[in-house]
KOLFI-943542 format. One record per residue: residue number from 1; y, z, x of N, C-alpha, C, CB in turn. Coordinates in nm, 3 decimals, always signed. Atoms other than C-alpha are relative to their C-alpha. Last residue first. Glycine has a CB too. Layout:
KOLFI-943542
+-----+---------+---------+---------+---------+---------+---------+---------+---------+---------+---------+---------+---------+
! pos !      ny !      nz !      nx !     cay !     caz !     cax !      cy !      cz !      cx !     cby !     cbz !     cbx !
+-----+---------+---------+---------+---------+---------+---------+---------+---------+---------+---------+---------+---------+
! NUM !       Y !       Z !       X !       Y !       Z !       X !       Y !       Z !       X !       Y !       Z !       X !
...
+-----+---------+---------+---------+---------+---------+---------+---------+---------+---------+---------+---------+---------+
end
This chain:
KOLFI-943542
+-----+---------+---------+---------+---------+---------+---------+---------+---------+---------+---------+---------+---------+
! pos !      ny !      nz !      nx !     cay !     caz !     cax !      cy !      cz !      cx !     cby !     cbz !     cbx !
+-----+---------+---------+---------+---------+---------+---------+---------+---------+---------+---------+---------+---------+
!  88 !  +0.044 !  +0.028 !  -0.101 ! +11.250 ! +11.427 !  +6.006 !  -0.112 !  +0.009 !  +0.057 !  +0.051 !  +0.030 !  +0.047 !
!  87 !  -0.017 !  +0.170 !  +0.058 ! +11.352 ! +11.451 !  +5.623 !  -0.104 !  -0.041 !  +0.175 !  +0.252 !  -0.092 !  -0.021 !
!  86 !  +0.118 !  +0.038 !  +0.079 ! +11.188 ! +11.812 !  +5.625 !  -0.004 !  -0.154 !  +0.015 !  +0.008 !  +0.050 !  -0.158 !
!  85 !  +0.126 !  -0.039 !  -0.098 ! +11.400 ! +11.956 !  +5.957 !  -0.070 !  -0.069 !  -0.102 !  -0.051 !  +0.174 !  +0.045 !
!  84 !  -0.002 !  +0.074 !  -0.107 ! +11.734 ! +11.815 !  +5.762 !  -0.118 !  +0.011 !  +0.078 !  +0.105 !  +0.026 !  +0.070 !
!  83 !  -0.034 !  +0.110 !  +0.102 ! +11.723 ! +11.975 !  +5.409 !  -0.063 !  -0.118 !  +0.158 !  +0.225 !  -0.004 !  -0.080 !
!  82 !  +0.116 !  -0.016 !  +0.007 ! +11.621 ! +12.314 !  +5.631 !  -0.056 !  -0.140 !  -0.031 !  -0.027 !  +0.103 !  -0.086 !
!  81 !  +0.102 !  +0.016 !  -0.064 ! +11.926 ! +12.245 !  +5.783 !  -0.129 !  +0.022 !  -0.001 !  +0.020 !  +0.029 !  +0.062 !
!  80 !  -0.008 !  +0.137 !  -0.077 ! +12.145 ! +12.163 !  +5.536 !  -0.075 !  +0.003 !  +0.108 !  +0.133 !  -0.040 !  +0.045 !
!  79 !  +0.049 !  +0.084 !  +0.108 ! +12.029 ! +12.476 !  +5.324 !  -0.015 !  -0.115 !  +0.082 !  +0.093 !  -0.018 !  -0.133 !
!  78 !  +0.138 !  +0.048 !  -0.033 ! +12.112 ! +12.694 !  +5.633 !  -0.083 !  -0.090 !  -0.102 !  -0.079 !  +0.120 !  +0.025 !
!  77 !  +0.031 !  +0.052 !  -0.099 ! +12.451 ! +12.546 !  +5.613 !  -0.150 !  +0.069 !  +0.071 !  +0.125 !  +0.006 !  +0.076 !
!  76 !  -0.029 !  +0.091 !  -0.012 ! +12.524 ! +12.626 !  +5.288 !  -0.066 !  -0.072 !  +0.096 !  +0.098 !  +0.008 !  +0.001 !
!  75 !  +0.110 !  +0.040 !  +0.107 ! +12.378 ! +12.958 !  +5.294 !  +0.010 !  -0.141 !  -0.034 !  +0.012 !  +0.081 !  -0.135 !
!  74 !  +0.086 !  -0.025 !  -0.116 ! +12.649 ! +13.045 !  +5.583 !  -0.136 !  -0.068 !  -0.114 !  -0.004 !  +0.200 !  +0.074 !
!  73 !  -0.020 !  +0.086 !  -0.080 ! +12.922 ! +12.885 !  +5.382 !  -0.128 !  +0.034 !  +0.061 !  +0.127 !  +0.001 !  +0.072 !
!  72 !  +0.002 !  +0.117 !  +0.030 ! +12.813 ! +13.103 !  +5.085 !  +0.021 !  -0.121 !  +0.091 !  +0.071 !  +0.002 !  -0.081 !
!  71 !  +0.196 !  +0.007 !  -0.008 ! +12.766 ! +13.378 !  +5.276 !  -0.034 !  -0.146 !  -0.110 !  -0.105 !  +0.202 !  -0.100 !
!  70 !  +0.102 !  +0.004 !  -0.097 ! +13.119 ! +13.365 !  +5.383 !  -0.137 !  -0.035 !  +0.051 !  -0.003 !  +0.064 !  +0.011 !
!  69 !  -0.048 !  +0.150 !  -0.049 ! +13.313 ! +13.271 !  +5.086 !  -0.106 !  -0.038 !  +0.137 !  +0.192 !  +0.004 !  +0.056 !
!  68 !  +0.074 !  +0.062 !  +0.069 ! +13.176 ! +13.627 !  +4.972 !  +0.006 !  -0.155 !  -0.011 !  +0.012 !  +0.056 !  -0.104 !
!  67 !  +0.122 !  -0.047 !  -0.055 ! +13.296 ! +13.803 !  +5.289 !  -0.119 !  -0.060 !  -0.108 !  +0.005 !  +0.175 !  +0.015 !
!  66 !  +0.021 !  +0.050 !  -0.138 ! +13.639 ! +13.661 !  +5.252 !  -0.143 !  +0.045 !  -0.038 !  +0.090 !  +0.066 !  +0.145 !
!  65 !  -0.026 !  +0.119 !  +0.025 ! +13.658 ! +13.765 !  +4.850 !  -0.087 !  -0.085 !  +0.149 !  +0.178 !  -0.012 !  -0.021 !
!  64 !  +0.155 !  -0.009 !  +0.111 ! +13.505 ! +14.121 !  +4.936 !  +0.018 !  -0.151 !  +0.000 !  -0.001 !  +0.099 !  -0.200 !
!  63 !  +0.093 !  -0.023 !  -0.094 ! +13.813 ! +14.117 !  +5.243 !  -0.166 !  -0.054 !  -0.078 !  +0.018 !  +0.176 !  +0.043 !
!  62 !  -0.025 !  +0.075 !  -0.130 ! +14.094 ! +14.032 !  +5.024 !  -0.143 !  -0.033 !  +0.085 !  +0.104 !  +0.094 !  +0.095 !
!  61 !  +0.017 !  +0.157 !  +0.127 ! +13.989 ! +14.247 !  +4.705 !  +0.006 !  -0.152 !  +0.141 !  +0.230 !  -0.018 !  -0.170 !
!  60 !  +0.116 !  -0.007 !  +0.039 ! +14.024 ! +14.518 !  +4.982 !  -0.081 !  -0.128 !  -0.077 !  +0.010 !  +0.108 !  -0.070 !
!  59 !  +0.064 !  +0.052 !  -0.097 ! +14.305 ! +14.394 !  +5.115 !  -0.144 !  +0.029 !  -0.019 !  +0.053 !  +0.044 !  +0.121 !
!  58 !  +0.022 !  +0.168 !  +0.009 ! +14.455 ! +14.404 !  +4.792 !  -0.097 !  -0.025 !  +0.115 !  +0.155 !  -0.103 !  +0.025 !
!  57 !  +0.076 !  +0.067 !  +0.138 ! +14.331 ! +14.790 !  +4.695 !  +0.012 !  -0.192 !  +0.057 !  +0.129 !  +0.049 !  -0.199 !
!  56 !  +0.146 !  -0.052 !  -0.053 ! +14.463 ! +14.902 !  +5.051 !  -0.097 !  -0.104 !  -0.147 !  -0.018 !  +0.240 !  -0.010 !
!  55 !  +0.058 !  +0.071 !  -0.170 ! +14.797 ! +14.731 !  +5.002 !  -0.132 !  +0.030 !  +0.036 !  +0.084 !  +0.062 !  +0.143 !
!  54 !  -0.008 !  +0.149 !  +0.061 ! +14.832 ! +14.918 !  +4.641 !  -0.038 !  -0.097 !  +0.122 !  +0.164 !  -0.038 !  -0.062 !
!  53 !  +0.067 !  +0.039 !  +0.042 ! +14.747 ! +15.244 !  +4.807 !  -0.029 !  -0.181 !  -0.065 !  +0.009 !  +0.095 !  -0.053 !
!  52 !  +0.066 !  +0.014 !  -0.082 ! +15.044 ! +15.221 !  +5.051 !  -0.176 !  -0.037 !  -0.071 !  +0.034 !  +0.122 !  +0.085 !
!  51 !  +0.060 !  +0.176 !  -0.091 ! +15.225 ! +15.128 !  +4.812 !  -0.081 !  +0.013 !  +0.029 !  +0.046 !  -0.075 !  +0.124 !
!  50 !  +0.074 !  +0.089 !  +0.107 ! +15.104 ! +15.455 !  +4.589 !  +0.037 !  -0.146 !  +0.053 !  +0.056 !  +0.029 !  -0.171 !
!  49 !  -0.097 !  +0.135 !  +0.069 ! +15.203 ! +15.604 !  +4.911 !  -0.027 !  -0.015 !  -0.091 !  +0.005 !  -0.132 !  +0.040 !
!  48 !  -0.004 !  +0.085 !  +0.064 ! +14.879 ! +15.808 !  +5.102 !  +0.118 !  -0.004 !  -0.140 !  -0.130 !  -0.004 !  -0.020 !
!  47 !  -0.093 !  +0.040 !  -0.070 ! +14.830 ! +16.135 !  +5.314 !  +0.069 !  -0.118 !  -0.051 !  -0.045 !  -0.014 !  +0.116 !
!  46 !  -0.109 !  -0.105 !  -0.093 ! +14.507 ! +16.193 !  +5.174 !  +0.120 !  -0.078 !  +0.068 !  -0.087 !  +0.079 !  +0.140 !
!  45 !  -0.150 !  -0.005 !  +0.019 ! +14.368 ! +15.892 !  +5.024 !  +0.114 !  +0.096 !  +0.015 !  +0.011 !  -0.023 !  -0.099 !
!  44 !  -0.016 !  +0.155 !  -0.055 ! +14.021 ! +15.812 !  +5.134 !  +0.144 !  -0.039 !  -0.017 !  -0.096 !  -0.115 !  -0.085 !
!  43 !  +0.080 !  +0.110 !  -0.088 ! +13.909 ! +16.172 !  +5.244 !  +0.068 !  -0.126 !  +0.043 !  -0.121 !  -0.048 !  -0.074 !
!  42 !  -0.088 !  -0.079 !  -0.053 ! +14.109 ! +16.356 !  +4.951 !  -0.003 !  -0.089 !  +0.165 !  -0.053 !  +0.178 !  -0.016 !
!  41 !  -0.133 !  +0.098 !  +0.025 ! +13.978 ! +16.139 !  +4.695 !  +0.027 !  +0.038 !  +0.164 !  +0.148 !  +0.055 !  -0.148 !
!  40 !  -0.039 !  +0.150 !  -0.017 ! +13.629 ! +16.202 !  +4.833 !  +0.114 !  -0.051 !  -0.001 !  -0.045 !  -0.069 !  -0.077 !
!  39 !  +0.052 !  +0.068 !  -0.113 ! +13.698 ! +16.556 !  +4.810 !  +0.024 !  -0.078 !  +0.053 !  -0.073 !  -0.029 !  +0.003 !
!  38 !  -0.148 !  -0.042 !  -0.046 ! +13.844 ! +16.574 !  +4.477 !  +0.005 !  -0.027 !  +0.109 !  +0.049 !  +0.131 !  -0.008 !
!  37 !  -0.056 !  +0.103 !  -0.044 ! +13.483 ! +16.411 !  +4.394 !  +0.191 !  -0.048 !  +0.044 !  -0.056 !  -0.068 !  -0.099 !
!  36 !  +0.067 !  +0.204 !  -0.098 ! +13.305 ! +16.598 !  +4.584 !  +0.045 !  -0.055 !  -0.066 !  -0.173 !  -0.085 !  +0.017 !
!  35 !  -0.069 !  -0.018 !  -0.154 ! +13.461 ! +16.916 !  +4.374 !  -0.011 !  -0.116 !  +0.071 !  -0.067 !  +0.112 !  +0.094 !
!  34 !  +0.026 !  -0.080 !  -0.060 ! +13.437 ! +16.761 !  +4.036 !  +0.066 !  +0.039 !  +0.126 !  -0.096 !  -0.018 !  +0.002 !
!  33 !  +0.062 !  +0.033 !  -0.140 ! +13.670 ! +16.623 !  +3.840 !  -0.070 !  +0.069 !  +0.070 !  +0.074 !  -0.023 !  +0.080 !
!  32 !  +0.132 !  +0.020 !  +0.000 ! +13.806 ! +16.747 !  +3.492 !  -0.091 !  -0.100 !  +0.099 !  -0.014 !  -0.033 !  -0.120 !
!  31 !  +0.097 !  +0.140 !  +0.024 ! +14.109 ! +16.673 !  +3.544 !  -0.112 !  -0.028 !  -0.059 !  -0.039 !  -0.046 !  +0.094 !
!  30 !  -0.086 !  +0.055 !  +0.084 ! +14.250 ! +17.047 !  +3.496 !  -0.011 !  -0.182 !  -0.046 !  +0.129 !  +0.039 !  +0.072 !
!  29 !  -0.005 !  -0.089 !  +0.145 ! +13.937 ! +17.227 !  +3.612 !  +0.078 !  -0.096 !  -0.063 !  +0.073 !  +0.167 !  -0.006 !
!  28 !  +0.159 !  +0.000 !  +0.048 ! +13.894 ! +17.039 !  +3.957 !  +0.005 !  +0.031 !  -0.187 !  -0.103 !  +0.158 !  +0.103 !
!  27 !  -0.041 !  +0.139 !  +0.041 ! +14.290 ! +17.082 !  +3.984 !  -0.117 !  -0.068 !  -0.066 !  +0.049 !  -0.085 !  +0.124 !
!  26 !  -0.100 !  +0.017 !  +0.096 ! +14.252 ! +17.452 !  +3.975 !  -0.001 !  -0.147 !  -0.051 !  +0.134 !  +0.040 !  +0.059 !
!  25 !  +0.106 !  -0.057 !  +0.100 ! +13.940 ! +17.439 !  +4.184 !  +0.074 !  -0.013 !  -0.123 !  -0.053 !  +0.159 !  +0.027 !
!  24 !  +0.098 !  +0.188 !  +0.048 ! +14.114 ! +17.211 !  +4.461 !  -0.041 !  +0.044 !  -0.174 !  -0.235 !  -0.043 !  +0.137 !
!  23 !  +0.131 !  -0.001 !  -0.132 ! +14.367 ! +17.497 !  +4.515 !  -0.041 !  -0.116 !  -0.091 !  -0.140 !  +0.165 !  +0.034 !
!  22 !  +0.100 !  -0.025 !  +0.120 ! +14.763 ! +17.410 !  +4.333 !  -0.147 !  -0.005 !  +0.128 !  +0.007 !  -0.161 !  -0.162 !
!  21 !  +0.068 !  -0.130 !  +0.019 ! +15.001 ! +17.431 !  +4.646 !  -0.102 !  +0.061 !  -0.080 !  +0.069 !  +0.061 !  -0.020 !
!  20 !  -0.104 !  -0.084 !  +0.014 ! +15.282 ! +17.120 !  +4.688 !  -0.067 !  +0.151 !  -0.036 !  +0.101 !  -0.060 !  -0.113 !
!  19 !  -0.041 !  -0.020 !  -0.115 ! +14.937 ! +16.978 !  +4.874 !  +0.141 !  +0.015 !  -0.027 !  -0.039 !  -0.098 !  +0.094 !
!  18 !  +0.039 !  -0.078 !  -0.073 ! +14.723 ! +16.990 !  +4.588 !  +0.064 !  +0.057 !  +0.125 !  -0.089 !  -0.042 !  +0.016 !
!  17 !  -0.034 !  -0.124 !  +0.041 ! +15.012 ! +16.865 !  +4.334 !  -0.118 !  +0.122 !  +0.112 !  -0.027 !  -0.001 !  -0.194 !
!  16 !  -0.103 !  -0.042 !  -0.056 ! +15.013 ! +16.585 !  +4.613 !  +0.022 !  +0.120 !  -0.094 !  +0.110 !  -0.104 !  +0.016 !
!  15 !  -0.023 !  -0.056 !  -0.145 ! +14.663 ! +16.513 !  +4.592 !  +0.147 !  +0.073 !  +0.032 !  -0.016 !  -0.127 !  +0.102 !
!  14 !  +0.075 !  -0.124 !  -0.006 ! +14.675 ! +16.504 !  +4.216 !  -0.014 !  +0.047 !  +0.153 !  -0.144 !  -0.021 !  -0.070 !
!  13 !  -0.075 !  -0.094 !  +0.059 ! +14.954 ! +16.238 !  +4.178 !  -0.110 !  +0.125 !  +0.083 !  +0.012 !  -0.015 !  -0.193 !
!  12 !  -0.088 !  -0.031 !  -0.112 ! +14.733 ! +16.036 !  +4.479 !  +0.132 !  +0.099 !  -0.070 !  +0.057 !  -0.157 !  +0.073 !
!  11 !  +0.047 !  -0.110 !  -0.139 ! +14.492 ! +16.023 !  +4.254 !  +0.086 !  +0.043 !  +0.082 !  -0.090 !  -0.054 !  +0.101 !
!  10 !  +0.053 !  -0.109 !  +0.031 ! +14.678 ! +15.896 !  +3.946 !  -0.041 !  +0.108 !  +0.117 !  -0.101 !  -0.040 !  -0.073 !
!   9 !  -0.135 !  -0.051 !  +0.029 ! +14.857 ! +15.601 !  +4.119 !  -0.041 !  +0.171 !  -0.058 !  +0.086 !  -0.115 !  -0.132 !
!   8 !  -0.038 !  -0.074 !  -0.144 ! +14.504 ! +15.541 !  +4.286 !  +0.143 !  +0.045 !  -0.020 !  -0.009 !  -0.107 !  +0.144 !
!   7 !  -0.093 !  +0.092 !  -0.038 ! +14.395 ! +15.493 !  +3.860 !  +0.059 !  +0.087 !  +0.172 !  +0.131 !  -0.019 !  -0.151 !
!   6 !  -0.114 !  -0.034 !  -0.002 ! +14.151 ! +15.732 !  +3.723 !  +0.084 !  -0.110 !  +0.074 !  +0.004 !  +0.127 !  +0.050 !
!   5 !  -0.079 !  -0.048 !  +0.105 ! +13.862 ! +15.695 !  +3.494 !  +0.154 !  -0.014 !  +0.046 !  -0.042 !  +0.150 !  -0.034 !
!   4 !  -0.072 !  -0.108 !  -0.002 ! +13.683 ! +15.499 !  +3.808 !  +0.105 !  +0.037 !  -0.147 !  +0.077 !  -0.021 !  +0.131 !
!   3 !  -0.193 !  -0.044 !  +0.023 ! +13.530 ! +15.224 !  +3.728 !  +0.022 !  +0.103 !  -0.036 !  +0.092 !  -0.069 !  -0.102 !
!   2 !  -0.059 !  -0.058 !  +0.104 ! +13.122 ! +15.194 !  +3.815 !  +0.152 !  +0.021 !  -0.007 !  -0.059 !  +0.110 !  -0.012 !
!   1 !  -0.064 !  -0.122 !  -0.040 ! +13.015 ! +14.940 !  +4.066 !  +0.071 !  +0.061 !  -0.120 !  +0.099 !  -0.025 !  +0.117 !
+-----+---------+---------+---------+---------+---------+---------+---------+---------+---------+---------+---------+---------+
end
């Protein structure tokens, strides 16, 4: 996955100069961001803390972690049973 230039402490600056009154196009220009991807911010962090971001980022990291512990347990245990149908 490609890394973002900007930091959610960043984004969430630029949402809120959109929403003390600057238009998207202005801000578009001054970042150098497109529209879609002012957008997107706007989407996944509208309304948004820089806690609140920070809590989103761990549980995120949280969740990828869980879900990659996962398929490893699950790949585990179809190993042991394939291991087990050959011996028998």
């Amino acid at each position: 996955m490609r890394k973002s230039r900007f930091t959610e402490e960043q984004i969430i600056k630029v949402l809120k100069e959109h929403a003390a009154g600057l238009s998207a196009g202005e801000l578009c220009r001054k970042y150098g961001v497109s529209d879609a991807t002012f957008y997107k911010w706007r989407s996944r962090y509208g309304g948004m803390e820089v806690s609140d971001a920070r809590k989103l980022k761990a549980l995120e990291d949280e969740n990828r972690r869980l879900k990659k512990l996962l398929a490893e347990s699950m790949l585990d245990a179809s190993t042991l049973k394939e291991m087990l149908g050959k011996n028998f």
